[in-house]
C-alpha positions in Angstrom: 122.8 132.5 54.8 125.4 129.9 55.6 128.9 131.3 55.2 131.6 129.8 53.1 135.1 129.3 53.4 137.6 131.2 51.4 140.7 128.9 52.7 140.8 125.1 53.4 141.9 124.4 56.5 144.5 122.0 57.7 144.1 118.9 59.9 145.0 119.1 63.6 148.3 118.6 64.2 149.6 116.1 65.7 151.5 117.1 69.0 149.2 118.7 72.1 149.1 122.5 73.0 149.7 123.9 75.9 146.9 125.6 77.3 148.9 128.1 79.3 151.7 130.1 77.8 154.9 129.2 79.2 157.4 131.9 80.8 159.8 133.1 77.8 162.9 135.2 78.8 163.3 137.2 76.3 167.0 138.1 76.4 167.8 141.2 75.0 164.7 141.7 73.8 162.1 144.3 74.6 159.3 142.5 76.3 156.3 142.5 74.4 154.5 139.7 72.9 156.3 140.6 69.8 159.0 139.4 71.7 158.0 136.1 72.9 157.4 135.7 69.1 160.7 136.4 68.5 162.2 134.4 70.8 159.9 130.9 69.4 161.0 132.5 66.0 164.8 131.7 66.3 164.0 128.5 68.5 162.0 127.1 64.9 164.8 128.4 62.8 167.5 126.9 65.1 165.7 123.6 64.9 165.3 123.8 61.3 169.1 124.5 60.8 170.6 121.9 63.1 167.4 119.5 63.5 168.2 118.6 66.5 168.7 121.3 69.7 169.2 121.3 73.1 167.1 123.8 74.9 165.1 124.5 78.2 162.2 122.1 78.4 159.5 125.2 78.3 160.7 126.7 75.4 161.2 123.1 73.5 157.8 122.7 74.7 156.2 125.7 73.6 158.1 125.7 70.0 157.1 122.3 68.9 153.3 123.2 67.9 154.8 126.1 65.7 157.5 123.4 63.9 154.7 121.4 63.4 152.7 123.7 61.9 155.3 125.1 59.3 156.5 120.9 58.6 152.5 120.5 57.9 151.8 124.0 55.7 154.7 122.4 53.4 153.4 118.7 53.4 150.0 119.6 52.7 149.8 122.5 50.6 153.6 122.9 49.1 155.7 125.9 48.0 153.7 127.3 45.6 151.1 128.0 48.5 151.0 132.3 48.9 150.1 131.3 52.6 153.0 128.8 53.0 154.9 131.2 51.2 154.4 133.9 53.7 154.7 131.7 57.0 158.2 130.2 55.9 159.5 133.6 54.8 158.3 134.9 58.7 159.2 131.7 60.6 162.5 131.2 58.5 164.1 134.4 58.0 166.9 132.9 56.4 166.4 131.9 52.6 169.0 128.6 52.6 166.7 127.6 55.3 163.6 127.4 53.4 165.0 125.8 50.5 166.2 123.1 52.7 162.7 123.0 54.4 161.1 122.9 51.0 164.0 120.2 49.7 164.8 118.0 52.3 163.0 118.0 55.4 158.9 118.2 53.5 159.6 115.4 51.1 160.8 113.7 53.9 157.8 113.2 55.3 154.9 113.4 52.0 154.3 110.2 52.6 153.9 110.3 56.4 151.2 111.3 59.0 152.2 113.8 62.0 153.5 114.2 64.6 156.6 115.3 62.5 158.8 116.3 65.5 160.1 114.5 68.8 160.9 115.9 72.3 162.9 114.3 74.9 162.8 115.4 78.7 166.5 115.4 80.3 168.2 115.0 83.3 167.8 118.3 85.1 171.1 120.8 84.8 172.6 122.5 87.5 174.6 125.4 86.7 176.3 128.1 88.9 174.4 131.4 88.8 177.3 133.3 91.0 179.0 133.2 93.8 179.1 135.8 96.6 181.3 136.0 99.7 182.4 132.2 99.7 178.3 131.2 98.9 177.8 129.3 95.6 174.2 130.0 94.3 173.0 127.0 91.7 169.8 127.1 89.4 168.5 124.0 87.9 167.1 123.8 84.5 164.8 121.2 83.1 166.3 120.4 79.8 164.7 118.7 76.3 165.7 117.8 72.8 163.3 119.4 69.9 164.2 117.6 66.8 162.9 116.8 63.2 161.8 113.1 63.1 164.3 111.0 60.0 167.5 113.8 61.1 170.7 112.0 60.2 172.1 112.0 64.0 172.1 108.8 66.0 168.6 108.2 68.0 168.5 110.0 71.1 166.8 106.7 72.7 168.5 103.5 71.6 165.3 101.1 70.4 168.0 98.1 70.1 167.7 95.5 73.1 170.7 95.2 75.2 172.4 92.1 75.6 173.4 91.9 79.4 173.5 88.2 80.1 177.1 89.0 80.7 177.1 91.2 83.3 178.2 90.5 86.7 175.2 90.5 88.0 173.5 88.7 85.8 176.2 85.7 85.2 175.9 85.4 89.3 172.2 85.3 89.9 172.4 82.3 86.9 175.2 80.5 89.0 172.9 80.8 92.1 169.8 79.8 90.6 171.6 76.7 88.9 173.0 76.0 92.4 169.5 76.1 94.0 167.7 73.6 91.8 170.8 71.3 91.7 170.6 71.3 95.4 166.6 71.1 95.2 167.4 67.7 92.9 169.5 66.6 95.5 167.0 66.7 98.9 164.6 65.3 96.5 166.6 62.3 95.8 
């Protein structure tokens, strides 16, 4: 007997999954894997307040499948959904927060196919971890941008061409290569 299901599932989202869980310090929290949770719980709601955050690569990595997810359950199946219903209230513990998911960031993008997110590698940052007997100890941290695709910041990459026919460079390299086939006109002569 062929078995039927109860639920309609959801398309694949849009953004790849990591295959191998990335290392979450959890920061004051007990570890557990309630606590890893916990920790891609606050990274979602942070996103979802500022839509657009500055975080560890990892993390920004590892959060982005579960934004997706939550932008998705609102586009596809709205807030009358009991299942949507129950993710938002876990994955947004804040109820201003859900109102502006349902309000402003799902009709945003109704009309529009995933990915619904965007992440941005950065420069690595080097900060001081401490200092002991006149030694300096530095970590570096791979940094990325997690944010909600239509925000109302500026873009993080600019997609306007520059104009640099007027740098220095630039104005040189066409003096010299006027000067070369002027004297190329010349020996030909």
């Amino acid at each position: 007997m062929a078995s039927h299901r109860v639920a309609s599932t959801l398309p694949r989202i849009g953004v790849t999954i990591g295959h191998v869980p990335q290392k979450l310090k959890t920061g004051g929290i007990e570890p557990s894997r309630r606590a890893r949770l916990e920790v891609l719980r606050r990274i979602v709601t942070r996103v979802v307040r500022e839509e657009r955050v500055e975080l560890k690569w990892n993390r920004a990595v590892e959060a982005r499948p579960y934004l997706e997810r939550l932008i998705q359950l609102g586009v596809e199946r709205g807030p009358l959904d009991e299942y949507t219903t129950e993710m938002m209230e876990w994955w947004l513990p804040e109820k201003d927060l859900i109102t502006k998911m349902h309000e402003v960031i799902v009709p945003r993008f109704a009309d529009r196919q995933s990915p619904f997110t965007s992440i941005y590698r950065l420069p690595m940052k080097r900060l001081l971890q401490h200092s002991k007997s006149k030694q300096e100890f530095w970590k570096r941290y791979e940094i990325g941008i997690l944010e909600i695709d239509g925000n109302p910041f500026p873009p993080v990459v600019s997609t306007e061409a520059c104009e640099n026919s007027n740098t220095i460079l630039n104005v040189l390299l066409t003096n010299a290569l006027k000067n070369y086939h002027a004297d190329l006109v010349k020996k030909s002569e």
